[in-house]
C-alpha positions in Angstrom: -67.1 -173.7 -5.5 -68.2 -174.5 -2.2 -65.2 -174.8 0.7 -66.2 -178.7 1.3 -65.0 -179.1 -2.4 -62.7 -177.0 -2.4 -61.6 -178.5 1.1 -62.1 -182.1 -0.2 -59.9 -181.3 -3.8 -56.9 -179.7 -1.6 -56.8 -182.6 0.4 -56.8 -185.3 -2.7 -54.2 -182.9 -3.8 -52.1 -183.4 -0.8 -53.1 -187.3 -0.7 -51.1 -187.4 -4.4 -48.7 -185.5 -3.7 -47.7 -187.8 -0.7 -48.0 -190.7 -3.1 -45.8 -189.6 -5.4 -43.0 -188.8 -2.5 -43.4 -192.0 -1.2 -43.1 -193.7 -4.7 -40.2 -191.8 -5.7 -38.8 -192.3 -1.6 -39.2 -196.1 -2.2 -37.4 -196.1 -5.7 -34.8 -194.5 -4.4 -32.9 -197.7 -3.2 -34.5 -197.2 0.5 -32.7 -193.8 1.5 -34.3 -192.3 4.4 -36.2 -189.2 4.1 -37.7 -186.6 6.2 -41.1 -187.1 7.8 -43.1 -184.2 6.9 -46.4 -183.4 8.9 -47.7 -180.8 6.5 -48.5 -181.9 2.9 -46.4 -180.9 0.7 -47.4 -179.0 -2.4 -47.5 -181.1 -5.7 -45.5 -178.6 -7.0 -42.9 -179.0 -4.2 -43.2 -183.1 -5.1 -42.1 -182.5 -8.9 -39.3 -180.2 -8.0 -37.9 -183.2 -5.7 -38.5 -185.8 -8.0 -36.8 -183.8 -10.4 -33.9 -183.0 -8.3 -33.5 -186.9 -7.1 -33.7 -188.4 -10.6 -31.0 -185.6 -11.9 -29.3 -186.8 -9.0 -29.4 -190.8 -9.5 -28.8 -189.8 -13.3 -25.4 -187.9 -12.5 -24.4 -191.1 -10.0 -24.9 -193.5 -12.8 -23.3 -191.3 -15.1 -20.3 -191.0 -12.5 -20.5 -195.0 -12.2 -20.3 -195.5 -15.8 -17.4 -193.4 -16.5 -15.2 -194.8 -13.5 -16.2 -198.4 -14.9 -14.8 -197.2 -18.4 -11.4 -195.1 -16.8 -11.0 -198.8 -15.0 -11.6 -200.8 -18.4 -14.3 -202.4 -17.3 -18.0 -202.3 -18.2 -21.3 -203.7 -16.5 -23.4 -204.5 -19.1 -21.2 -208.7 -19.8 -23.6 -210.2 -18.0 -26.9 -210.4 -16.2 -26.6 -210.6 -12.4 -28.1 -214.5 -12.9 -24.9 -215.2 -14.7 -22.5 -213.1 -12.9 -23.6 -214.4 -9.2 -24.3 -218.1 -9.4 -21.9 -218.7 -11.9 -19.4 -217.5 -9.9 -20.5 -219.8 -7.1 -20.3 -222.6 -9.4 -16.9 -222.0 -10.4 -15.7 -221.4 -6.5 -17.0 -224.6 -5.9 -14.5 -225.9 -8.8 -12.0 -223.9 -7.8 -12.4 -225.4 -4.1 -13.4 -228.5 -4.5 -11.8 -230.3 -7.5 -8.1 -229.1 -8.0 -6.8 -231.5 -5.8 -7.5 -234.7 -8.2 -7.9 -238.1 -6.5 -9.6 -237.8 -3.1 -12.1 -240.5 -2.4 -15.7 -239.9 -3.7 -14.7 -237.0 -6.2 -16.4 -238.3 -8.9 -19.6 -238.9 -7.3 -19.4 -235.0 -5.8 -18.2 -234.2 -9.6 -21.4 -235.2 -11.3 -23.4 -233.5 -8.0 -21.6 -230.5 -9.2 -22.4 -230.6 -12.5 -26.1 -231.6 -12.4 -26.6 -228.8 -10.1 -24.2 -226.3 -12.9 -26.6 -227.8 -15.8 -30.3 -227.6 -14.2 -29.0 -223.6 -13.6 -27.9 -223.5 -17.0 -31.2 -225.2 -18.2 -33.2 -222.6 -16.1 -31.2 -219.8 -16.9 -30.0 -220.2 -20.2 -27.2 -218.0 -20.3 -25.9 -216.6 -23.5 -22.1 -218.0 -24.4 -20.6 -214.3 -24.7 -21.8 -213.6 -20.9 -20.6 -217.2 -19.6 -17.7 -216.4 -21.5 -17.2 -212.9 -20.2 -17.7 -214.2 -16.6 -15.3 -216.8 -16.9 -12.5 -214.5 -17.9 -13.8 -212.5 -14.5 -13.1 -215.8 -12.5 -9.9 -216.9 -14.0 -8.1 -213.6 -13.4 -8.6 -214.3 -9.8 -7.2 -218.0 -9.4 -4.6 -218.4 -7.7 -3.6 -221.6 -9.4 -4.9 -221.8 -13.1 -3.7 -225.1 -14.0 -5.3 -226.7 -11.2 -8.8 -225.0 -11.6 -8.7 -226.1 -15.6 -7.9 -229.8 -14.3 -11.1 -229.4 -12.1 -13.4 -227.8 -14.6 -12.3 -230.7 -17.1 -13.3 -233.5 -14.2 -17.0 -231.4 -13.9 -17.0 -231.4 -17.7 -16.7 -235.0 -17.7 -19.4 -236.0 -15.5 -21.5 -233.6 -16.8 -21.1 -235.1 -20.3 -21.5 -238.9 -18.5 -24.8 -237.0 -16.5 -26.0 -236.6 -19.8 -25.5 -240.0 -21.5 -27.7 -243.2 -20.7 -26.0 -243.9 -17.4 -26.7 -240.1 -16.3 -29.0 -241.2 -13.7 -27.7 -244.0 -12.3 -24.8 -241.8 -11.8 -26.4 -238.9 -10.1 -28.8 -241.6 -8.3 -24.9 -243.5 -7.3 -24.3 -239.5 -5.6 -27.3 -238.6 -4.0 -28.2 -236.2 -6.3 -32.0 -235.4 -6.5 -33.5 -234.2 -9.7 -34.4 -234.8 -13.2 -31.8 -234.2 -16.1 -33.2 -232.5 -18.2 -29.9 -231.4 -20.4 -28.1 -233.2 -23.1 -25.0 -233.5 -24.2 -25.1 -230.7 -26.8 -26.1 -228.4 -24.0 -22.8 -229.5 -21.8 -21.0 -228.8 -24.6 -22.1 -225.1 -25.3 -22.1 -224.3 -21.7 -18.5 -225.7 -21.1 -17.0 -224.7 -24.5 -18.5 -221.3 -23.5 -16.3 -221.4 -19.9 -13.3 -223.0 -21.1 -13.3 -219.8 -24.1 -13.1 -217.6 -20.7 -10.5 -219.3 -18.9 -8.2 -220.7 -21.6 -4.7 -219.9 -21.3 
């Protein structure tokens, strides 16, 4: 073999093996790593990739089994479900406990137009809503009063998707098409209320 091919196959050599460290580098969550100014050997490459995904194997290992000493597991719900549901039911929890301030039930049906287009887009399964729910309630300060608010956003979600659904949302500024109807309402509430039932 001649030294320009020889020359030409270490350096492709080197060229993949600082692919594959920069791969496995920007799997690895964004850690930082050391800047090397030598290639490094593809050899050297496996034995790190070997060592970070034993590594990232034994911290999801670790993970698991202090989510099951705690009780708890990760695998209830998709982070789609788990993060804007939650924001849904904060918004409940915040914003319709306290029953009869002016222009709640115009900000009601906003609410729930905006809970069913992500339910629509999302479509959840119940046992995750469900699971999520349960999450949420066990953090309420006051129970009773969130369950009064949920059942006002159930209520103009159900009138959102009757005949007089737009005029409604139209009535609170609410910009959008409904594209739910009331048998959707119903499995996405039914699945919430299963969660934070007494």
């Amino acid at each position: 073999m001649k030294d320009s091919t020889r020359k030409a196959l270490k350096r492709a050599a080197a060229a993949a093996g600082m692919s594959a460290l920069l791969v496995t580098a920007s799997a690895c969550g964004g850690r930082k790593t050391q800047e090397t100014t030598a290639p490094e050997s593809t050899a050297a490459v496996e034995e790190t990739t070997a060592a970070e995904t034993s590594a990232a194997g034994t911290e999801a290992s670790s993970a698991a089994e202090a989510s099951a000493a705690a009780g708890t597991t990760d695998s209830a719900a998709p982070a789609a479900v788990s993060g804007k549901l939650a924001e849904f039911l904060t918004q409940i929890d915040e914003n319709f406990t306290d029953g009869g301030s002016a222009g709640i039930s115009l900000r009601a049906a906003s609410c729930a137009a905006d809970l069913m287009t992500w339910y629509m887009e999302e479509k959840p399964q119940a046992a995750a809503v469900t699971g999520e729910s349960k999450k949420f309630i066990a953090g309420v300060s006051d129970a009773a009063a969130f369950r009064d608010g949920l059942k006002m956003v159930r209520g103009a979600a159900e009138q959102t998707a009757g005949s007089d659904g737009g005029s409604l949302l139209s009535d609170a500024g609410w910009k959008g098409t409904v594209t739910w109807t009331a048998k959707d309402v119903a499995a996405l509430f039914d699945a919430i209320e299963a969660g934070t039932a007494e």
